[in-house]
N, C-alpha and C positions, 0 to 999 in steps of 0.2 A: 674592718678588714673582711669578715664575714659576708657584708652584703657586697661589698665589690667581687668576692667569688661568685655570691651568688649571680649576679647581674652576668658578670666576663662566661658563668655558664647558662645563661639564656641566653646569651648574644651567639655561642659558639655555637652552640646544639640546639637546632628547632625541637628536636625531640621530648628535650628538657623542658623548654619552653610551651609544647605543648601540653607535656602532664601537668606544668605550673597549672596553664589557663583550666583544665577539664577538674581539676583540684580546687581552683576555688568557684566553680558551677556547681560545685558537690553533683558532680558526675563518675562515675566508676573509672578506674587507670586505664590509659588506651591498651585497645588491644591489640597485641602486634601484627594483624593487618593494616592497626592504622597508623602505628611507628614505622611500620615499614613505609606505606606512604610518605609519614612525614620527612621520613629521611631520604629518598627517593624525590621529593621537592626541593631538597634542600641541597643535594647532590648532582641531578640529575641535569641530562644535556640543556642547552641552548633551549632547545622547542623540543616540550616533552608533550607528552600524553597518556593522562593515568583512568584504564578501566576499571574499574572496580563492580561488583556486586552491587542493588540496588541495598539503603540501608546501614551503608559501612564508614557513613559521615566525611563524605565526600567534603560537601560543602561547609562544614564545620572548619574541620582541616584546614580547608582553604586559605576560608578567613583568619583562622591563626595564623598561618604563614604571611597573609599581608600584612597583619602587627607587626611580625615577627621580622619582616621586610622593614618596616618600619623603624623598628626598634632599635635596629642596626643603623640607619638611614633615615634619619626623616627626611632628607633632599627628596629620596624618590618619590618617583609618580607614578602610579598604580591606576589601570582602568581593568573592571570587573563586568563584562559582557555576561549575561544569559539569555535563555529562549523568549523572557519577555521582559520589560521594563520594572514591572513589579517586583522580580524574581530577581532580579541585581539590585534594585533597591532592600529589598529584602537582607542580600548579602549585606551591603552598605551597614543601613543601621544594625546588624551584627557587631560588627566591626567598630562604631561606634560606641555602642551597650557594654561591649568589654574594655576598652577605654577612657570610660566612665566609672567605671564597676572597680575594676582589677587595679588593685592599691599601685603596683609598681609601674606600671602603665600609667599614671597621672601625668604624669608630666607628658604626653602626648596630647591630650587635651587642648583644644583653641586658647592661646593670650590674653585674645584682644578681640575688638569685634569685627575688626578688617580680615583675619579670616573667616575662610568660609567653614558652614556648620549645616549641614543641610542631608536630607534624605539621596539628593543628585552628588553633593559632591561637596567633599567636605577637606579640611587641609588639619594635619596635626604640630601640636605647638612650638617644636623646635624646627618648623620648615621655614627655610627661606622665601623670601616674596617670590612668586612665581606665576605668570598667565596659567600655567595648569596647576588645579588642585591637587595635592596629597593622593587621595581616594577619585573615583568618578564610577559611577554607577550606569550601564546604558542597554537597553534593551540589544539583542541583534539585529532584529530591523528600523534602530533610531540613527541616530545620527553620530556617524563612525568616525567621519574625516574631518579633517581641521584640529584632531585631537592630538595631544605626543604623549607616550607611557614608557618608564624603563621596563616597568612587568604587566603584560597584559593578562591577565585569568578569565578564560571561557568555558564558565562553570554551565554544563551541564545544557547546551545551547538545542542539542538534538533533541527534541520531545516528539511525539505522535503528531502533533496539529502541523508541523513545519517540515515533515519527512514522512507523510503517507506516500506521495507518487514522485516520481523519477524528476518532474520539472520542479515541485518542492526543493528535492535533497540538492538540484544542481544549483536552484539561487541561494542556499543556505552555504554549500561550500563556495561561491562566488562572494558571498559578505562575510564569511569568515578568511575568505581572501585580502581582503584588507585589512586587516590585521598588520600584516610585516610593514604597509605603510604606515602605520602607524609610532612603531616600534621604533625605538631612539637607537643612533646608529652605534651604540656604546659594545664595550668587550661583553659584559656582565647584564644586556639586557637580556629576559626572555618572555616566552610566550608558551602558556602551561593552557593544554586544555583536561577536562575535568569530564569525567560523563558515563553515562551504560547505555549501548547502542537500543536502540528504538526498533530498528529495522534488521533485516539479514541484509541491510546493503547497505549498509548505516556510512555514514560520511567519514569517521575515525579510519576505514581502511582506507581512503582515500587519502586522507592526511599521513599515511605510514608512506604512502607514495612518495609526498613533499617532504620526506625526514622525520618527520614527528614523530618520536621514535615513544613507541607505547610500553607501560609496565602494566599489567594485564592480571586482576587477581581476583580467580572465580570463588565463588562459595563452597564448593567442595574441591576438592582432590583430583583433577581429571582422570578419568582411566587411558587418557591415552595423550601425552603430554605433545607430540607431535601436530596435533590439531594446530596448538596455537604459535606452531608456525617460529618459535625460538621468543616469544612474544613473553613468555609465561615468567612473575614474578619469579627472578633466579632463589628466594628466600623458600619458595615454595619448590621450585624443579629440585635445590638440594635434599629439600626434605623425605622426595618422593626416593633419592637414591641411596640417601642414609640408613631409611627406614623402611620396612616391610608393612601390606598391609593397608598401606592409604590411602590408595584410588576410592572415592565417590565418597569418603567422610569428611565433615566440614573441617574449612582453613581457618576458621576464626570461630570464637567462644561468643559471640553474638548471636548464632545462628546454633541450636539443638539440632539433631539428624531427624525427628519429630516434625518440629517444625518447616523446614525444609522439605522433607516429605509432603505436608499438608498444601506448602504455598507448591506444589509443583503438580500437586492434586488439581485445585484448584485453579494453577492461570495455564494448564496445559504445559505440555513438552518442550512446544516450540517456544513459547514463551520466556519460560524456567531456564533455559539452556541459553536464552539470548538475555536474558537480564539478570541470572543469577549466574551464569557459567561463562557467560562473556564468549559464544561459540556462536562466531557468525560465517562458520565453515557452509550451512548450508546454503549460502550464496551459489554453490557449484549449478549453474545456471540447468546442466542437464538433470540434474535430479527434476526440476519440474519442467515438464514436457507441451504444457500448452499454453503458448505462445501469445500475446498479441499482435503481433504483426505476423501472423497466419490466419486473422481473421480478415474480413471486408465489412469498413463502418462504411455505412453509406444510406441516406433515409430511405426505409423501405415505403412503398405505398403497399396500403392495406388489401388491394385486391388483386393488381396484377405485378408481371415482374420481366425482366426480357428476360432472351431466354439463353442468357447465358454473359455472365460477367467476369470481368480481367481481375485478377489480382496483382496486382504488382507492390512493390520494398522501395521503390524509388523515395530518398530521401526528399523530394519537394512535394511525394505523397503524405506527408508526416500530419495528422489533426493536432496541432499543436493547442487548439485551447480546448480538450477534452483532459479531465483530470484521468493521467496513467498509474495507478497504483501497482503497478508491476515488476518486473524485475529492470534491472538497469537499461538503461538503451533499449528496450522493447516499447514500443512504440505502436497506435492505432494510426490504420491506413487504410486512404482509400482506394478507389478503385483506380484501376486504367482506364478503362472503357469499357463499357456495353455492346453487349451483340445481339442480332437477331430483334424481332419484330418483340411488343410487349403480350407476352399471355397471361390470362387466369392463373392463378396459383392451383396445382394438380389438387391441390388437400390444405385444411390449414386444420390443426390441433386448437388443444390444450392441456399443455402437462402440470401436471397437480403432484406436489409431494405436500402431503397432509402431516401436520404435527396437532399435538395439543397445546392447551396453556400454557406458558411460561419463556422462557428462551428460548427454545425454538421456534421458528417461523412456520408457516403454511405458508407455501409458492405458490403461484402458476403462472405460465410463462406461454407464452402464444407464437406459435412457430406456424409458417408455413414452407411449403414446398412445389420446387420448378426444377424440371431436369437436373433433378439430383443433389440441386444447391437447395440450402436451408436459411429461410431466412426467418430472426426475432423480431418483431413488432414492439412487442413493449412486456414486462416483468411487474408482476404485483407480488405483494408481501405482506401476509399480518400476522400479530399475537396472539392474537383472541381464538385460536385453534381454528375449529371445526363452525363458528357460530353461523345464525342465518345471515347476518350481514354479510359475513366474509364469504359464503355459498352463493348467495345472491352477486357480493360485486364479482365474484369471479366469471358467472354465469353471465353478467351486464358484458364482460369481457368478451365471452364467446360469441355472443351475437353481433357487438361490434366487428370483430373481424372474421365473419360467417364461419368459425369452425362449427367442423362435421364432426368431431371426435373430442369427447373428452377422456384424458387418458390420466389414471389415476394408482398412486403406488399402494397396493393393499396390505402391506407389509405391518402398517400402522392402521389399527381399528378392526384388522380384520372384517376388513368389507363394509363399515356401519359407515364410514364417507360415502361410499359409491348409493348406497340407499339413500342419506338423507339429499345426494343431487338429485338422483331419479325420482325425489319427492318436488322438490323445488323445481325442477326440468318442468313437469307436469301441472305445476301451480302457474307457471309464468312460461306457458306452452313452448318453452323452448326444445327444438328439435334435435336432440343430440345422441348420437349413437357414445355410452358411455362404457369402455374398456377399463380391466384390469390387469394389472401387471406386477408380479411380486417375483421380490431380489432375493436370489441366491448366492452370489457373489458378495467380495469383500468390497464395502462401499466404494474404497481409493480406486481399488482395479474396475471395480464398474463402469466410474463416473472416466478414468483413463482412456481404459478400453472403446467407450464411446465416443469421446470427445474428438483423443488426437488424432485419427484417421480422416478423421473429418475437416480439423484443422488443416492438417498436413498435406491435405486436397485443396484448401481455401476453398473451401464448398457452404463454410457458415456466415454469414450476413448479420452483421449487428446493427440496429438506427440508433444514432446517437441518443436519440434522448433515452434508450434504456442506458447508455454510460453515464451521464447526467443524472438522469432518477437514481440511478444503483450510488451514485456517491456522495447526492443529500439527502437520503433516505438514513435514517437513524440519527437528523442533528442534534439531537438532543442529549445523547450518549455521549461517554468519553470519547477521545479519538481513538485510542486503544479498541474498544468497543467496537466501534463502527467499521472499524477497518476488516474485525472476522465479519461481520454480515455482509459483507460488499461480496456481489456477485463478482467482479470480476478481481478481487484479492483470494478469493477461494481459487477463483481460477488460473492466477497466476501461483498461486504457494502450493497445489496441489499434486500429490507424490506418493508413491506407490506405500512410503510409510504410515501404518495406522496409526490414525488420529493427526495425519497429516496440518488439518485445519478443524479448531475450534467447531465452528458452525459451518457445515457445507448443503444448506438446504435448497438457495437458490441453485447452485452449481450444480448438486444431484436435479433437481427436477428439471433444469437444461438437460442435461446429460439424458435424463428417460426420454425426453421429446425428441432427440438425436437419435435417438437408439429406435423410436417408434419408425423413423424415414431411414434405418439401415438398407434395409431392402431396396428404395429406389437410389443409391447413391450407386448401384449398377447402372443407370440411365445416365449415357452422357449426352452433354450438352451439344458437341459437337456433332455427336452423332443425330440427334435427336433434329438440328438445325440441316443436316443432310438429307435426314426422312421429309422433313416439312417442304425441304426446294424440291426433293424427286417428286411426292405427292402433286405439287405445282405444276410442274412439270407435263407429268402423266396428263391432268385432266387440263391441259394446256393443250395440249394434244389431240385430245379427245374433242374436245371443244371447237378447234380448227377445223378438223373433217366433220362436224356432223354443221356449223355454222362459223364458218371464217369470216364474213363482214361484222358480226358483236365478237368474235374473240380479238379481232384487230382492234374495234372500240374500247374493249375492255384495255386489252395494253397501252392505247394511248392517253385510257385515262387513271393507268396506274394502279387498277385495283388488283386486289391480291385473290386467294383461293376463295377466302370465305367472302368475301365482296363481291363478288362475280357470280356465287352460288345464289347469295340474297337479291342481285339485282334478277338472274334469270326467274325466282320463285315469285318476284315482286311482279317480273312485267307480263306473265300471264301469259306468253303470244306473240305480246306487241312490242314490236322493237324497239331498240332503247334509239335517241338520238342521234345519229351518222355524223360523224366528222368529217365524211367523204364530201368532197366539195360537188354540186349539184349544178356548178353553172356548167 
């Protein structure tokens, strides 16, 4: 009599059922963040979706609930999607281990050797024959269709590797689109996704679009409960109005206020607030101001440039196989079209933000400049500070693209970079006029101040292989990782908030090379292409009354100001060839 209560209250209450399972792991009693979860699975609409904090046994949970699915049901069919195939296999044999393990659970167990028992997909022992298994374990980019499930679970599918840039997130929400096909067309089926956003633009608010109606439970208390938008575990919004006092202290006995402190030390603001606080408010696109599609990708050559280039947004401008790590729909673009004849670049730099050993980088980033527009060449990057290697390749740099200035932030070393180039300059006789420049400004307003005026002009030129180099540059790093050292994720997450971005060295030392060509960005292009035809013009002119038979040559054969000046210095006297017919 006894065990049939016991049993009739695992079947009714996942709750129950859960403290069973975490009681014999000899694990501690759940804590009611994650009863609340459990009952919120168990309750919870059609097509849910539960954020949670990183840490608060997401996937643990899970897994119990498909037993627990099970246990009620062994008819059902259960597929378990994650971000890789390893990682739902993972889930799987969970699932399994405890139905081997966990005494009342036996009888769940394979019969016979007709079903299946496997890391892919496994059937448990009171199931009916069936083309689909019990369990099926499958990556998100394996093989989705042909499959049928009453519960689908897509534990935790959003990672870094599959939602750094805008074309990532959109084939990730196009295969987690398949899903409803999936889905057996019954009252009681559903589709539970699992996860802590990755991104400020993370796929989950997208799915709140399609219904997927999220319970949302951050690690502390928010101070300000409207953020999340009516989103907020209601267990939690009661507690904040019953009780005084509990903005920003933790929701759950897993996490000390210590602790929390420390990890929000360490993975930064922006981080902290997106995987422990579940706040992907700063999505609000205007907070960061500089744009990609106010730039111009387009390969620059290293010594001249016309003199003067279209920006245009037209969508069949779109570089669609450049990776965009930027905000949603912002997109790199190329040009319209080019004007004007090609000239020499007025100036080409080289800006240098100098760091020492360790996480930060030493930049420098090779710019030149044309009526006013700014164009990048190419971005170096290294670890090793200040060393002769990394002076020298940067030095190999300048000469490559004949800059005349090296331009250097003294802020760090207090001047001992600028020495040791002036040493190196001198050994490998390179000719470089080497400037200093040290910041007085708050780093975010510096690098703003400089940048979006410039944007906002489309006056900057990017060559693709700096978007290339900048986003396999660190493969070796987590993705996490990689993504603060990308020049252009500094440049799209970048915002008047201190400590906006992790790492912003490549981004400041652009931003100083911008800042060194403020001054000509007074020189316009248009105008500058009206000086050059009056200039033609005039000594067009000039040309006519003092010798009309070689200016008349000269026009038919097309030559321009400076063509006509080299042919007169060239021919000494003697007249160039006559077109004029002689018979």
């Amino acid at each position: 009599m006894a065990e049939n209560k016991i049993e009739k209250q695992l079947k009714e209450d996942f709750r129950y059922f859960l403290t069973a399972v975490w009681t014999h792991l000899t694990l501690p009693p759940p804590t009611r963040a994650q009863l609340c979860i459990a009952e919120y699975l168990q309750h919870g609409p059609k097509r849910l979706q539960i954020q949670a904090f990183r840490g608060v046994g997401k996937s643990w949970i899970t897994a119990a609930f498909v037993l627990w699915t099970l246990f009620n049901d062994p008819d059902k069919k259960v597929m378990v999607v994650s971000a890789s195939k390893d990682r739902a296999d993972a889930f799987s044999i969970f699932c399994q281990r405890l139905i081997l393990e966990v005494p009342w659970m036996s009888h769940l167990k394979p019969k016979n050797d007709d079903q299946r028992w496997s890391r892919i997909s496994f059937d448990v022992g009171p199931a009916r024959a069936a083309q689909a298994p019990s369990v099926k374990s499958v990556g998100i980019t394996g093989q989705l269709t042909g499959s049928r499930a009453d519960l689908m679970v897509l534990d935790d599918v959003e990672v870094p590797n599959n939602s750094m840039t805008e074309m990532q997130r959109e084939k990730l929400l196009q295969l987690v689109t398949e899903c409803e096909s999936i889905l057996t067309p019954k009252p009681n089926s559903r589709i539970m996704f699992l996860g802590t956003p990755q991104t400020t633009f993370t796929i989950y608010n997208k799915l709140r679009e399609r219904s997927y109606k999220p319970f949302v439970w951050p690690a502390r208390y928010p101070r300000k409960v409207a953020m999340y938008d009516g989103l907020l575990a209601p267990q939690l919004v009661e507690d904040l109005e019953t009780t005084e006092n509990l903005s920003w202290k933790p929701t759950d006995t897993r996490f000390r206020e210590g602790d929390l402190l420390e990890r929000e030390a360490s993975m930064g603001r922006s981080n902290f607030m997106l995987q422990f606080m579940l706040d992907t408010s700063l999505s609000d696109a205007e907070k960061f101001p500089l744009k990609f599609a106010d730039l111009i990708v387009t390969p620059v050559n290293p010594e001249n440039a016309p003199e003067n280039i279209i920006w245009c947004s037209d969508p069949q401008n779109i570089i669609k196989d450049l990776p965009a790590v930027g905000l949603p729909a912002d997109y790199f673009y190329s040009p319209m079209r080019f004007q004007g004849d090609w000239q020499p670049y007025s100036e080409t730099i080289c800006s240098v933000d100098p760091s020492g050993r360790g996480t930060d980088e030493t930049v420098a980033c090779y710019l030149s400049q044309l009526n006013g527009i700014m164009y990048l060449h190419e971005v170096k990057a290294f670890r090793d500070g200040y060393s002769d290697e990394t002076l020298l390749e940067i030095l190999k740099g300048c000469r490559k693209y004949k800059a005349t200035t090296l331009l250097i932030e003294s802020n760090f070393g207090d001047g001992i970079v600028s020495e040791l180039f002036r040493k190196h300059c001198g050994q490998t006789k390179t000719n470089l006029n080497i400037e200093e420049t040290r910041a007085n400004v708050r780093k975010e307003d510096r690098i703003i101040d400089a940048l979006e005026p410039v944007l906002n002009q489309h006056r900057l030129v990017i060559d693709p292989k700096v978007v290339t180099w900048d986003y396999d540059s660190n493969r070796d790093a987590p993705p996490e990782t990689r993504l603060q050292y990308m020049l252009f994720y500094q440049m799209s997450r970048m915002c008047r908030e201190k400590g906006a971005v992790k790492h912003d060295d490549r981004i400041d030392a652009l931003a100083q090379g911008v800042k060194w060509y403020t001054d000509a960005l007074a020189i316009s292009a248009n105008r500058e292409i009206a000086r050059r035809k009056a200039d033609e013009w005039n000594a067009h002119l000039e040309s006519w009354l003092d010798d009309p038979q070689a200016e008349a040559n000269y026009m038919v054969l097309g030559m321009n100001l400076q063509q006509r000046q080299e042919a007169k210095g060239k021919t000494q006297g003697k007249p160039l060839p006559t077109w004029v017919s002689t018979r």
